[in-house]
C-alpha atoms as a printed R data frame, in Angstrom:
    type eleno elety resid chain resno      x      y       z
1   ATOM     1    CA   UNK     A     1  0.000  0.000   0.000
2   ATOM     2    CA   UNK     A     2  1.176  3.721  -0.862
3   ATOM     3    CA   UNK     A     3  2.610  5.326   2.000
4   ATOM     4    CA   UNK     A     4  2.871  9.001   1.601
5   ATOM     5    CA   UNK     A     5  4.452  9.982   4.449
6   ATOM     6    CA   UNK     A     6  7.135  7.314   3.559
7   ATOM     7    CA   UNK     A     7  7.171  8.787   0.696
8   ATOM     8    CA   UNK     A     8  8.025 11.743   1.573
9   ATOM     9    CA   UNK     A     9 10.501 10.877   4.124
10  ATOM    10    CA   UNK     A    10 12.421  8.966   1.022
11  ATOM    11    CA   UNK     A    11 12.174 11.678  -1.080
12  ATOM    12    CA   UNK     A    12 13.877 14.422   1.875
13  ATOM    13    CA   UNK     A    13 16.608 12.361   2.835
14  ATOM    14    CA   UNK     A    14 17.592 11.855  -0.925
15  ATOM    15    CA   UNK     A    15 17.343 15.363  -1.035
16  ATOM    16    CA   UNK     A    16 19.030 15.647   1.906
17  ATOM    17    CA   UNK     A    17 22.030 13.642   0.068
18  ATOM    18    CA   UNK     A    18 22.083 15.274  -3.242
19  ATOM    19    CA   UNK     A    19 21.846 19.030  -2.413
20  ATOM    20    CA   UNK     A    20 25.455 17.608  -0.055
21  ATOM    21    CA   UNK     A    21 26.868 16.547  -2.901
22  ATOM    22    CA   UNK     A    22 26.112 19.382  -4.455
23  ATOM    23    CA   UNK     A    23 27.425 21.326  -1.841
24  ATOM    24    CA   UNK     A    24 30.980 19.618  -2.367
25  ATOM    25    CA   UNK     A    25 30.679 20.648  -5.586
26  ATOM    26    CA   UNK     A    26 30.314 24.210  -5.300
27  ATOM    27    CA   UNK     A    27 32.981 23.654  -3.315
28  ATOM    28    CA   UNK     A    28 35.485 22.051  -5.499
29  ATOM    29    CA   UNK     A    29 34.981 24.263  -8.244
30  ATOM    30    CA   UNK     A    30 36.815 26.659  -6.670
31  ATOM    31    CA   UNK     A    31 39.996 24.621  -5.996
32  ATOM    32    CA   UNK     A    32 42.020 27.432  -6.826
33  ATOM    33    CA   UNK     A    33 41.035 29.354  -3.700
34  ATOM    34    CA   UNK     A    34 41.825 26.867  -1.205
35  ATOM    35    CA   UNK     A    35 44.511 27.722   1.562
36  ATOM    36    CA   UNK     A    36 47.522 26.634   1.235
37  ATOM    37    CA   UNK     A    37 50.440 26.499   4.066
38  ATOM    38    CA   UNK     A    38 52.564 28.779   4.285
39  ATOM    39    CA   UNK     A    39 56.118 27.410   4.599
40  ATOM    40    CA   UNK     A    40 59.359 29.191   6.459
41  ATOM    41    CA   UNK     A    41 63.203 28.131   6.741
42  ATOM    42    CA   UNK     A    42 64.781 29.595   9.659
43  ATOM    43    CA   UNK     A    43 68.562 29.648   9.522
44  ATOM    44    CA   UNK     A    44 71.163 31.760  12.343
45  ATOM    45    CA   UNK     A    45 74.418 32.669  10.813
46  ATOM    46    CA   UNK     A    46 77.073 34.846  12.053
47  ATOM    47    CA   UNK     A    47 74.189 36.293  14.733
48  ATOM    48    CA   UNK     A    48 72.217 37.115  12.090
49  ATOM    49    CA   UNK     A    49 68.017 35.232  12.235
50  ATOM    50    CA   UNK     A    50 67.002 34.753   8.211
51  ATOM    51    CA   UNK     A    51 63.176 33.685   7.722
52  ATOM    52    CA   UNK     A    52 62.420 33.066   4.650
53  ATOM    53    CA   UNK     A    53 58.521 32.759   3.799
54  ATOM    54    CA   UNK     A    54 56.701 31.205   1.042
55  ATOM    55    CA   UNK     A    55 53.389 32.228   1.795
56  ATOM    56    CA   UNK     A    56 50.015 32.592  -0.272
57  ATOM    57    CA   UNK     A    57 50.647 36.741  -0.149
58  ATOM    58    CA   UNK     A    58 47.566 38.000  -1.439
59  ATOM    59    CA   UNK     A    59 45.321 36.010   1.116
60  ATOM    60    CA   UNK     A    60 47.325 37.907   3.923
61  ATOM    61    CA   UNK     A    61 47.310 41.755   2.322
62  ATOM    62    CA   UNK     A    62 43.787 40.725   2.116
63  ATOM    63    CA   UNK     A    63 43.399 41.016   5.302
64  ATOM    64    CA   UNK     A    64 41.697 37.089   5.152
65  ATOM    65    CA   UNK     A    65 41.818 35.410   8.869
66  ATOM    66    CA   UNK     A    66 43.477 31.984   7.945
67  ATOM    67    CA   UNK     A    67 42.915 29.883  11.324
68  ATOM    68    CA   UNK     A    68 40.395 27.089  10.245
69  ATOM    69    CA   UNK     A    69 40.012 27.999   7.133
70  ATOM    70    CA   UNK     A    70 39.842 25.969   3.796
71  ATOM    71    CA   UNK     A    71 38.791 27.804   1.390
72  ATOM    72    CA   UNK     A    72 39.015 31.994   0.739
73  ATOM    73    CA   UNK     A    73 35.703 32.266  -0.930
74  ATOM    74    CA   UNK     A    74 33.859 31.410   3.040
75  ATOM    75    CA   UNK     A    75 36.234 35.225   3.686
76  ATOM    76    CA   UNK     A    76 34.026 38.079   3.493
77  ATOM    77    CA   UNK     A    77 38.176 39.443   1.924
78  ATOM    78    CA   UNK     A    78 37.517 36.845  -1.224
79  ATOM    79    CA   UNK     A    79 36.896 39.753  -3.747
80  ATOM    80    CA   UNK     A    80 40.349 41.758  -2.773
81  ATOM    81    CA   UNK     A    81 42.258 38.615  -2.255
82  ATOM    82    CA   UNK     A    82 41.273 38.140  -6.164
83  ATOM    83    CA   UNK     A    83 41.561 41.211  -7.186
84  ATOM    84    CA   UNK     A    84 45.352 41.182  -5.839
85  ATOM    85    CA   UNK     A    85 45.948 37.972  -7.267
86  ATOM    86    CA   UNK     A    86 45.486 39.447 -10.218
87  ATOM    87    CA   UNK     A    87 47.978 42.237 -10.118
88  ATOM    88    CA   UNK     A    88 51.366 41.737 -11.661
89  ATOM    89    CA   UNK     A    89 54.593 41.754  -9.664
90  ATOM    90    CA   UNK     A    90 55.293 44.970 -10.136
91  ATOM    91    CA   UNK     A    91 52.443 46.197  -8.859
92  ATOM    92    CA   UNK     A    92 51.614 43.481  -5.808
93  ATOM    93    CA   UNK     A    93 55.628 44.136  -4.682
94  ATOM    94    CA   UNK     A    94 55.073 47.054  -3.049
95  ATOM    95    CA   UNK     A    95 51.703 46.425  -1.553
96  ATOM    96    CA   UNK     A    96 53.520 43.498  -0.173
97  ATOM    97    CA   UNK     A    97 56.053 44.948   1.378
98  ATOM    98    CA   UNK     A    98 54.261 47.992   2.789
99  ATOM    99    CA   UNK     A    99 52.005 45.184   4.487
100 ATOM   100    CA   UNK     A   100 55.372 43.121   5.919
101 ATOM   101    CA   UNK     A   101 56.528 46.048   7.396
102 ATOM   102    CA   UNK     A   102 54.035 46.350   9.703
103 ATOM   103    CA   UNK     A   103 52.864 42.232  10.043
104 ATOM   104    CA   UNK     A   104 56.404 41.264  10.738
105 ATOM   105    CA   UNK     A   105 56.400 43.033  14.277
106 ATOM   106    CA   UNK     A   106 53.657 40.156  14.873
107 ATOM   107    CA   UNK     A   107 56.177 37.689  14.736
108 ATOM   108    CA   UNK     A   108 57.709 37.262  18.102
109 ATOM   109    CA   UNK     A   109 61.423 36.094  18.043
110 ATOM   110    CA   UNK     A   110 62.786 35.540  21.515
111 ATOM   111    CA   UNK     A   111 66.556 34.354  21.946
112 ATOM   112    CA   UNK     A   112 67.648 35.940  24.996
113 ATOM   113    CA   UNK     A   113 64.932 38.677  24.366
114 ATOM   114    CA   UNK     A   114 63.284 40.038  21.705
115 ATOM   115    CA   UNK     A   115 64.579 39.875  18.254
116 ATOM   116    CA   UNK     A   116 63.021 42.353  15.472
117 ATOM   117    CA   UNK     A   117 62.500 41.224  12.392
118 ATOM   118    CA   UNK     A   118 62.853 43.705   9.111
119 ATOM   119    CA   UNK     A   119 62.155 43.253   5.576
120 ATOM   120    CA   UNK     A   120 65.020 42.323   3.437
121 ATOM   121    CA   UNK     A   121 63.435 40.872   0.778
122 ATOM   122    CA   UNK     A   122 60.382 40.674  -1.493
123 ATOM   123    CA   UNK     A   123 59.819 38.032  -4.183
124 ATOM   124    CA   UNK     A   124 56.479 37.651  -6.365
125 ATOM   125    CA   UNK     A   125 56.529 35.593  -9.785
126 ATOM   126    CA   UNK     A   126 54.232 36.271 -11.889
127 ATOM   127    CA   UNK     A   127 50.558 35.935 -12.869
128 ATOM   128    CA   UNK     A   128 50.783 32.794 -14.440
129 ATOM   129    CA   UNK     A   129 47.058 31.396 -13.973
130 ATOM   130    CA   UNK     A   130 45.137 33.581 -12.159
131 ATOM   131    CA   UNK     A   131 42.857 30.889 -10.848
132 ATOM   132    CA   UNK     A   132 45.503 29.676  -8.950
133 ATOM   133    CA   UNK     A   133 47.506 30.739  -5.844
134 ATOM   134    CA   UNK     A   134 50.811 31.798  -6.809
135 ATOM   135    CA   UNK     A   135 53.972 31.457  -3.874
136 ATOM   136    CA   UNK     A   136 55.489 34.358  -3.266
137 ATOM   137    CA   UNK     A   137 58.871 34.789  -1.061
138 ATOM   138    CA   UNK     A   138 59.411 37.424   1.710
139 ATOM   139    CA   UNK     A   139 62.788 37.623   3.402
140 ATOM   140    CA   UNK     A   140 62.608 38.640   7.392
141 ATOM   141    CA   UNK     A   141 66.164 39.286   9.028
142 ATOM   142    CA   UNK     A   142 66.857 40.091  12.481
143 ATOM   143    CA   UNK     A   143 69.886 40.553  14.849
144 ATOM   144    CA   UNK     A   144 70.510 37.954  17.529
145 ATOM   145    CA   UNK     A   145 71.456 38.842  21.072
146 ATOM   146    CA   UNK     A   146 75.101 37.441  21.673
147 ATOM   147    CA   UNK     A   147 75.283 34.367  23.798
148 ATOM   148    CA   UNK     A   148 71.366 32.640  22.523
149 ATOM   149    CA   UNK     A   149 72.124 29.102  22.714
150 ATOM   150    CA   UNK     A   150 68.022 28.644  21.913
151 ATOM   151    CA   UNK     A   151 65.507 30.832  19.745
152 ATOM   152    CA   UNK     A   152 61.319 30.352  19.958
153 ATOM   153    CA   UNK     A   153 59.089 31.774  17.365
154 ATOM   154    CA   UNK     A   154 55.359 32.516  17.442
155 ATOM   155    CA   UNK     A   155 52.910 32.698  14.902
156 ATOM   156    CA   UNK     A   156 50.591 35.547  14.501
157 ATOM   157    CA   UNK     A   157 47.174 35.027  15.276
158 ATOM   158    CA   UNK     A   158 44.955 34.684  12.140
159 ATOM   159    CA   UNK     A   159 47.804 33.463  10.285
160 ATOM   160    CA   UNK     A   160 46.957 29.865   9.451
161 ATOM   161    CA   UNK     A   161 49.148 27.071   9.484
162 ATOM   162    CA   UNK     A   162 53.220 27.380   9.219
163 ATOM   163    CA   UNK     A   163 55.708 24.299   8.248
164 ATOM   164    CA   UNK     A   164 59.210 25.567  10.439
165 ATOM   165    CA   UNK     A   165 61.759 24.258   9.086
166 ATOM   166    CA   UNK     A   166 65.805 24.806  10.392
167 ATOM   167    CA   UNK     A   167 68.369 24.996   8.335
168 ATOM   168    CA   UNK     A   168 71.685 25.054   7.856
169 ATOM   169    CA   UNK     A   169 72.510 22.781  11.096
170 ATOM   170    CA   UNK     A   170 72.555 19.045  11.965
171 ATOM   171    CA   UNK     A   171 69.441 17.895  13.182
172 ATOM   172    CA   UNK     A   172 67.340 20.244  11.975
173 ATOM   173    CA   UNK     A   173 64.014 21.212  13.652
174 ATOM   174    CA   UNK     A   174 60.764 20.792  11.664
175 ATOM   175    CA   UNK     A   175 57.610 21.689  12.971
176 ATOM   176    CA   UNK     A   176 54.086 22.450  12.872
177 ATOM   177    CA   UNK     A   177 53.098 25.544  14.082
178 ATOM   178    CA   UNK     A   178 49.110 26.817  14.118
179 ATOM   179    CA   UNK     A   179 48.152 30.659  14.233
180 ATOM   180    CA   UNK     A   180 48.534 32.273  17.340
181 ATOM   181    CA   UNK     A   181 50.786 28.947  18.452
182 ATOM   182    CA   UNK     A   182 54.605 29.708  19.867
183 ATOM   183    CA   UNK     A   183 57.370 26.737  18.532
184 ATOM   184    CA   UNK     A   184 59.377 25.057  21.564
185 ATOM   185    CA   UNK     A   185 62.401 26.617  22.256
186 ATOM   186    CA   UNK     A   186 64.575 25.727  19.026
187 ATOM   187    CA   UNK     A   187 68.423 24.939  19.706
188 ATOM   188    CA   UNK     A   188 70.747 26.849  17.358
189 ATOM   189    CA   UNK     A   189 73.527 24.561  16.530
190 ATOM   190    CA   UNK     A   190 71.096 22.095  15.612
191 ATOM   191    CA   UNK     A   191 70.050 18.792  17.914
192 ATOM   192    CA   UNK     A   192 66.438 19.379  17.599
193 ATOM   193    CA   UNK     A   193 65.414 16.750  15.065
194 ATOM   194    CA   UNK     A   194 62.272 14.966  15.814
195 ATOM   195    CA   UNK     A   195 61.794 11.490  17.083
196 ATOM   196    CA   UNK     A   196 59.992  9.437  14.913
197 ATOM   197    CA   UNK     A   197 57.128  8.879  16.891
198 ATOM   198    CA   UNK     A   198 56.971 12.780  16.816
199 ATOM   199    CA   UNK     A   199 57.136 12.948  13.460
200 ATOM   200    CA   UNK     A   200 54.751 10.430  12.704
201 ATOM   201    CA   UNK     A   201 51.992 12.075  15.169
202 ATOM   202    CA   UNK     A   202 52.676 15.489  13.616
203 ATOM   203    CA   UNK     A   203 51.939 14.464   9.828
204 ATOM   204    CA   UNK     A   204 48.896 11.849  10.946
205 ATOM   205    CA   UNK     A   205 46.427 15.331  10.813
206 ATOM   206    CA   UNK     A   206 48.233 16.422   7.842
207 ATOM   207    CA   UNK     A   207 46.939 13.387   5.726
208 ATOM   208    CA   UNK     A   208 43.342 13.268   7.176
209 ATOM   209    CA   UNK     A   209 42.720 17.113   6.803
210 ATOM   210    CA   UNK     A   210 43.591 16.374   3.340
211 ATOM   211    CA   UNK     A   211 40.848 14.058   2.852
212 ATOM   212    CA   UNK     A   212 38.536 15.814   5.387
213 ATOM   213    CA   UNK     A   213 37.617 18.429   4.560
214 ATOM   214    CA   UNK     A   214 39.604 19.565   1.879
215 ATOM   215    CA   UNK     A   215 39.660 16.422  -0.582
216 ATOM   216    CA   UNK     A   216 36.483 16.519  -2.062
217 ATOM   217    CA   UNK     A   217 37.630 14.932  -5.020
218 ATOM   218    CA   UNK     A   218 39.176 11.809  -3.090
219 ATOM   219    CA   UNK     A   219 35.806 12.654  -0.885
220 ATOM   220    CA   UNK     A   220 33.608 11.675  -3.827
221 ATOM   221    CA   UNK     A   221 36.024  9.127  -5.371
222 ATOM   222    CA   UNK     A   222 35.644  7.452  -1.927
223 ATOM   223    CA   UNK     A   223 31.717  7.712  -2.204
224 ATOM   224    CA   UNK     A   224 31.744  5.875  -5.471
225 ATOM   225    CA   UNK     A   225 33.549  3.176  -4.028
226 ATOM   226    CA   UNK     A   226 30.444  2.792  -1.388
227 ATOM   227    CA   UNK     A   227 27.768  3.325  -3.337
228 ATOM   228    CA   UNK     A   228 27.778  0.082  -5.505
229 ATOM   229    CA   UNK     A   229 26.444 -2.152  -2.898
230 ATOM   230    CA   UNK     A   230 25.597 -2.742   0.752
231 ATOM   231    CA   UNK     A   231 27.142 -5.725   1.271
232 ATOM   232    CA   UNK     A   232 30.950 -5.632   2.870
233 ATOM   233    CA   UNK     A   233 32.640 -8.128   0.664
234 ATOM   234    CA   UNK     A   234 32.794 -5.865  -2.330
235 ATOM   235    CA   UNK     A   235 33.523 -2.756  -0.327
236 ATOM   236    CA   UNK     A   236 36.529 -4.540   0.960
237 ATOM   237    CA   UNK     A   237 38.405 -5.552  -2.072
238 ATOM   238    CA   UNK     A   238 37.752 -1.874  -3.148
239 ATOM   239    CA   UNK     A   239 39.146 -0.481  -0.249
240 ATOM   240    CA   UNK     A   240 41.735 -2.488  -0.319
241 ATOM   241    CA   UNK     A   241 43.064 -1.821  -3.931
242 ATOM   242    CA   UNK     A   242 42.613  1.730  -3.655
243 ATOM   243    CA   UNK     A   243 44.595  1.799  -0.616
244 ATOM   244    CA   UNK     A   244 47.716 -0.191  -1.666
245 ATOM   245    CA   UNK     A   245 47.879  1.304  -4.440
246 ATOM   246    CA   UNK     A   246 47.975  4.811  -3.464
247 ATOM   247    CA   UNK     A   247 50.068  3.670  -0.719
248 ATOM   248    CA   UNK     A   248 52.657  2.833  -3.607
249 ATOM   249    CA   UNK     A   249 52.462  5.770  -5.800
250 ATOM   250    CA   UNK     A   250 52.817  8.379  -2.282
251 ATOM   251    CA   UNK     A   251 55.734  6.569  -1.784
252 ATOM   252    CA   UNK     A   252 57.195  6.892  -4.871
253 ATOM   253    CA   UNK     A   253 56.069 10.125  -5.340
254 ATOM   254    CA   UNK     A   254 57.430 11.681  -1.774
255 ATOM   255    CA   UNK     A   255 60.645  9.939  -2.804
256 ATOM   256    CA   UNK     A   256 60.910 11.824  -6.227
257 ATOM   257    CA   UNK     A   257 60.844  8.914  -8.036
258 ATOM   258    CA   UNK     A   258 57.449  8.960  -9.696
259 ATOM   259    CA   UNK     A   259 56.716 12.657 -10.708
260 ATOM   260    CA   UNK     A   260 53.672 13.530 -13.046
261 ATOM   261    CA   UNK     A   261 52.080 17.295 -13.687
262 ATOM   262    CA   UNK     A   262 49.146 18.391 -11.867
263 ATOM   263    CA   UNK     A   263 47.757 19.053 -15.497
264 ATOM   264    CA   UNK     A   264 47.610 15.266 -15.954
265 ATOM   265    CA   UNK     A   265 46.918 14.098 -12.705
266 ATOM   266    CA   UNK     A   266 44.200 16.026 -11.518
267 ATOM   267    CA   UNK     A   267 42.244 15.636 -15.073
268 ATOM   268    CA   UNK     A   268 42.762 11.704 -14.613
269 ATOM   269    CA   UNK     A   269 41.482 11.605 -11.099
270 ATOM   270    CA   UNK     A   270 38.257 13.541 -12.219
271 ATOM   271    CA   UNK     A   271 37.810 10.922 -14.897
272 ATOM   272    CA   UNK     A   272 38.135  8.460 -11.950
273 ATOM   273    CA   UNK     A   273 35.207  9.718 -10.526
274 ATOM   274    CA   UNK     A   274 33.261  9.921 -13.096
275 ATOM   275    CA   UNK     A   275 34.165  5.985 -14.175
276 ATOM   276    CA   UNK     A   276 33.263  4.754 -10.494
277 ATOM   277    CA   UNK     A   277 30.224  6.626 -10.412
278 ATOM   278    CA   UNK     A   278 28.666  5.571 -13.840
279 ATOM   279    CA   UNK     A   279 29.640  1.627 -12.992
280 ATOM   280    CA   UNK     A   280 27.664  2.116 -10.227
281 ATOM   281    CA   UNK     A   281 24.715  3.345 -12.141
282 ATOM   282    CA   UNK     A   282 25.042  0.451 -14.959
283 ATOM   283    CA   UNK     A   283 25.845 -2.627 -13.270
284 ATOM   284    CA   UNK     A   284 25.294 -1.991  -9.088
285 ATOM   285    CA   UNK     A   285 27.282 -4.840  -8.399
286 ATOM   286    CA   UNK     A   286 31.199 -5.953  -8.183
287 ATOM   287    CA   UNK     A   287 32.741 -7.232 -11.694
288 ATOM   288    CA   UNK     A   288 35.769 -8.959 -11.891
289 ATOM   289    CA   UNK     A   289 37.655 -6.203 -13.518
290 ATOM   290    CA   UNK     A   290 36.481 -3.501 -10.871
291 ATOM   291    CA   UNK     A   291 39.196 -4.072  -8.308
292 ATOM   292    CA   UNK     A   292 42.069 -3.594 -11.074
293 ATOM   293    CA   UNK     A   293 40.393 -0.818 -11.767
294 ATOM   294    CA   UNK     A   294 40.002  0.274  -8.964
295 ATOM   295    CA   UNK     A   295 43.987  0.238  -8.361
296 ATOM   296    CA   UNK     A   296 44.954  1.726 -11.428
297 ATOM   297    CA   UNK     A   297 43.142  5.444 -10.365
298 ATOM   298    CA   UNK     A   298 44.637  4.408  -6.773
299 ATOM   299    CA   UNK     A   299 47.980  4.879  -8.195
300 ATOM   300    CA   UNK     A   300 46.725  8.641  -9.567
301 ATOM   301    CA   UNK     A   301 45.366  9.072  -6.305
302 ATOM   302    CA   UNK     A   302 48.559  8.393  -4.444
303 ATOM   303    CA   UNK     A   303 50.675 11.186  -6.882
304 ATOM   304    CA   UNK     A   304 47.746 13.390  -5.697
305 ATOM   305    CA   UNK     A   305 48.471 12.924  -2.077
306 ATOM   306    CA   UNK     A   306 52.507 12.973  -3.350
307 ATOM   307    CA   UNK     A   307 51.743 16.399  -4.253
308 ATOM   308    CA   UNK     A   308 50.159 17.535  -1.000
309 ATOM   309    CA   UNK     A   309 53.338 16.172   0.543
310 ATOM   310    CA   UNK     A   310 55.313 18.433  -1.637
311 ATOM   311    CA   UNK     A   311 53.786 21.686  -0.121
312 ATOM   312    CA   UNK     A   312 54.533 20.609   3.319
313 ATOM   313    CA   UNK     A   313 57.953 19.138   2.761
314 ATOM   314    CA   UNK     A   314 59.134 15.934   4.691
315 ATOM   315    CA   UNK     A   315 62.105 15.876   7.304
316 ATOM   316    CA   UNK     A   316 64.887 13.885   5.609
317 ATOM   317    CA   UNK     A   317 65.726 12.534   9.102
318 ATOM   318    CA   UNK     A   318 62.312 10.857   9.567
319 ATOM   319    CA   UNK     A   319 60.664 10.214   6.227
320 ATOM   320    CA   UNK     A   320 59.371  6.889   7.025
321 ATOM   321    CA   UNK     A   321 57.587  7.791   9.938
322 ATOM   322    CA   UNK     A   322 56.397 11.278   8.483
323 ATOM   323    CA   UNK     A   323 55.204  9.146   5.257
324 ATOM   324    CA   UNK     A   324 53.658  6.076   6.986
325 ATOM   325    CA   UNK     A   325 51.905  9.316   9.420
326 ATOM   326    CA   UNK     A   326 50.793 11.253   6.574
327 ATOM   327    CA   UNK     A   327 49.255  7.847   5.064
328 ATOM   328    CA   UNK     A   328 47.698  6.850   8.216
329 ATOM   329    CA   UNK     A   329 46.525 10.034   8.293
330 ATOM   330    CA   UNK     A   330 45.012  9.819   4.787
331 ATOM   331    CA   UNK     A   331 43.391  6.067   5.494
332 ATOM   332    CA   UNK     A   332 41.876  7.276   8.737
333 ATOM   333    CA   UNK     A   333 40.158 10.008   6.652
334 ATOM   334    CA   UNK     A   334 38.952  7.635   4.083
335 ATOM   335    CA   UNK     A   335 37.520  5.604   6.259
336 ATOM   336    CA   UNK     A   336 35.878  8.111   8.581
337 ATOM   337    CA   UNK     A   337 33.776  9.390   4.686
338 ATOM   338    CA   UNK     A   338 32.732  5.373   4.646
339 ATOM   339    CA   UNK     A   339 31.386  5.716   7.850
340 ATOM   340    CA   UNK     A   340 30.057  8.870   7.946
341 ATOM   341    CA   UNK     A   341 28.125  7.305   4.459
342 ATOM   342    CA   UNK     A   342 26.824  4.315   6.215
343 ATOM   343    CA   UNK     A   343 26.120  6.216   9.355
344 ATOM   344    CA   UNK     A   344 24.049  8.172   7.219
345 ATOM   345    CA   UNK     A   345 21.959  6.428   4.854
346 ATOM   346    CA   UNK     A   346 23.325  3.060   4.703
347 ATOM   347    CA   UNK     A   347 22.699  1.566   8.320
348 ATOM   348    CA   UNK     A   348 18.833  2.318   8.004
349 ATOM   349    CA   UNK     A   349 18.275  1.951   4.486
350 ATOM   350    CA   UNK     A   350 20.519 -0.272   2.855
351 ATOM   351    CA   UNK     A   351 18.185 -3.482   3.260
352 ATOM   352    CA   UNK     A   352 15.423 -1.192   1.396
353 ATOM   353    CA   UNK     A   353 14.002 -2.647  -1.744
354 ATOM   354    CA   UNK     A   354 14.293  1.390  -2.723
355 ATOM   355    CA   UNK     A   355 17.243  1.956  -2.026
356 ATOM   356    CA   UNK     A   356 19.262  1.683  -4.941
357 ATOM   357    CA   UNK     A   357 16.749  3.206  -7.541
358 ATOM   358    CA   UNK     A   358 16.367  5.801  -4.618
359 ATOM   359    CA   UNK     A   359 19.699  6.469  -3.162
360 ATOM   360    CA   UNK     A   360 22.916  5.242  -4.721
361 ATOM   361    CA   UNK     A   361 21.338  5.692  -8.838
362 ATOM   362    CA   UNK     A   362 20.700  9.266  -7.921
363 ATOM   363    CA   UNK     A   363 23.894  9.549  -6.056
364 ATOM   364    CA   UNK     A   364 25.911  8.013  -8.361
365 ATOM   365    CA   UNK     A   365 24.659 10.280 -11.146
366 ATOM   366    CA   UNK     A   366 24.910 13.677  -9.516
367 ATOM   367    CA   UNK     A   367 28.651 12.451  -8.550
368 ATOM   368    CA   UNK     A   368 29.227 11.739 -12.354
369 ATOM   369    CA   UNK     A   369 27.794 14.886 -13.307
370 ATOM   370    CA   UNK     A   370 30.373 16.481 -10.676
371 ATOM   371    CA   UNK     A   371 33.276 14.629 -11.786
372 ATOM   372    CA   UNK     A   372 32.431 15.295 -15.785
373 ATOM   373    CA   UNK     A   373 32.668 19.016 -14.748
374 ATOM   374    CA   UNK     A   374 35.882 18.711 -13.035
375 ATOM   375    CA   UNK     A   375 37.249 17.323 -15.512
376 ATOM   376    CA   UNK     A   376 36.269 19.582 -18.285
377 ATOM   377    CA   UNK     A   377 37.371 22.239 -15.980
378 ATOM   378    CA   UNK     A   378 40.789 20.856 -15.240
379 ATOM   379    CA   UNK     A   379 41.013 20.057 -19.576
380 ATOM   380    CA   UNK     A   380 39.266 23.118 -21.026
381 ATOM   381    CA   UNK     A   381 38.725 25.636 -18.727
């Protein structure tokens, strides 16, 4: 017998579930404004403190508050932070610079007390593709008080994320270091290398913040995987392709042994999406094929998460751990969108006779249709 208030309730939550998916798109279309970290080598030589940052510039003169923040179009600064993006060098140079004058008295050096930091130097390439962030370079020096054995930096407030990383000594320190977050006190002839254990703990939330919430193309990728059937088994071999194989390709990737351009890459890993999502649609169960598949766009995946990697930088005294943390880190996230899915729809409707003409069809399609545009975008556009 018609039900119409099961009906209805069918008909919200798959609502429910498209306009999210939809939401992830909007979101992804704008890949070009998400945040990137901003990255600073610290080196002390003959008493004199060099920082030199490679920071997203524009976001900052922007006056955009970075803490938490994934993407620069959820800033009410979006529309100056594009505008200046658009500027050439010689004109964003000296907007940069005016701003670093002032911002780098934010930066607290302490080494015996305070230590000032001045501008020395200001680097911006050039336009390039507007629709992406370009990495510009300013140059912070500052005088040392004689007899620092130990120097501690902290972060403005509002800045975002920083990657510290010593050089110039043996057993560098590399660190993590969050807006408004001081660094432990930092020896300077070296010695302050991480354990492993450190370093794997500090790059675990590096991996899973790339999946959630800013890989909503590995997000939806992941989706595709769970939205060909209920049952475990074929979710499983899945998984478990897509995982060694990525596992492989980071690897190789981190390692500089496997490098491909983002202008391959990222179209490929669209196309992945799109290929999951319509197999869902047409067959809705596991062929024997799928699983190869399946690790072939793994392996794209994995120079994806290589490239992540690449922003951050890994210590070259504990890869391993920093790799196997970052990958952790990426698995944990994976796993958390599976469950997050089942929590979702699949523990109370899975076993519905509607389910898959109701839920995963319409799913799958609206992730195609994202994944088509993505990779048009990524081709054409």
């Amino acid at each position: 017998m018609y039900n119409p208030f099961r009906a209805c309730a069918i008909n919200l939550i798959a609502a429910l579930l498209l306009s999210s998916l939809c939401a992830l798109f909007a979101a992804g279309a704008a890949r070009g404004h998400e945040v990137t970290p901003t990255i600073a080598d610290l080196e002390v030589t003959g008493g004199v403190l060099t920082l030199d940052i490679r920071l997203n510039a524009e976001a900052f003169v922007a006056g955009i508050n970075l803490d938490g923040l994934i993407n620069t179009n959820a800033s009410s600064g979006s529309a100056r932070y594009d505008s200046l993006r658009a500027l050439p060098p010689e004109e964003f140079a000296p907007r940069l610079r005016a701003f670093a004058e002032t911002w780098a008295g934010q930066i607290r050096v302490t080494a015996n007390g305070p230590v000032p930091l001045a501008v020395e130097a200001v680097r911006v390439p050039e336009v390039g593709d507007a629709e992406l962030p370009r990495a510009s370079h300013l140059v912070l020096t500052g005088r040392v008080p004689a007899g620092s054995d130990t120097l501690t930096l902290a972060w403005p407030f509002g800045s975002g994320g920083l990657v510290l990383r010593q050089q110039g000594v043996e057993d560098p320190f590399t660190g993590y270091i969050a807006g408004g977050i001081q660094s432990p006190p930092i020896p300077l002839q070296g010695g302050a290398i991480q354990t492993g254990w450190q370093a794997f703990a500090d790059y675990v939330p590096v991996g899973f913040d790339h999946i959630l919430p800013k890989g909503l193309d590995h997000i939806l990728f992941v989706l595709g995987l769970f939205f060909l059937s209920t049952q475990w088994r074929p979710l499983l071999w899945q998984v478990s392709a897509f995982t060694l194989a990525h596992t492989v390709t980071l690897a190789l990737g981190a390692l500089g042994w496997v490098s491909l351009p983002g202008s391959i890459v990222e179209p490929l890993i669209a196309a992945s999406i799109v290929y999951v999502a319509v197999e869902d649609i047409v067959s809705g169960r596991l062929s024997r094929w799928r699983p190869l598949v399946i690790f072939g766009f793994g392996l794209l995946h994995g120079l994806g998460f290589a490239s992540v990697l690449g922003e951050f930088g890994l210590p070259e005294a504990q890869f391993v751990p920093a790799l196997l943390g970052f990958n952790i880190g990426v698995e944990i996230g994976q796993l958390t969108v599976i469950a997050l899915a089942f929590l979702t729809v699949g523990l109370w409707f899975a076993r519905k006779s509607w389910y898959r003409a109701r839920i995963a069809v319409p799913a799958s399609a609206v992730i195609a249709v994202i994944g088509s545009y993505w990779f048009v975008e990524r081709v054409f556009l």
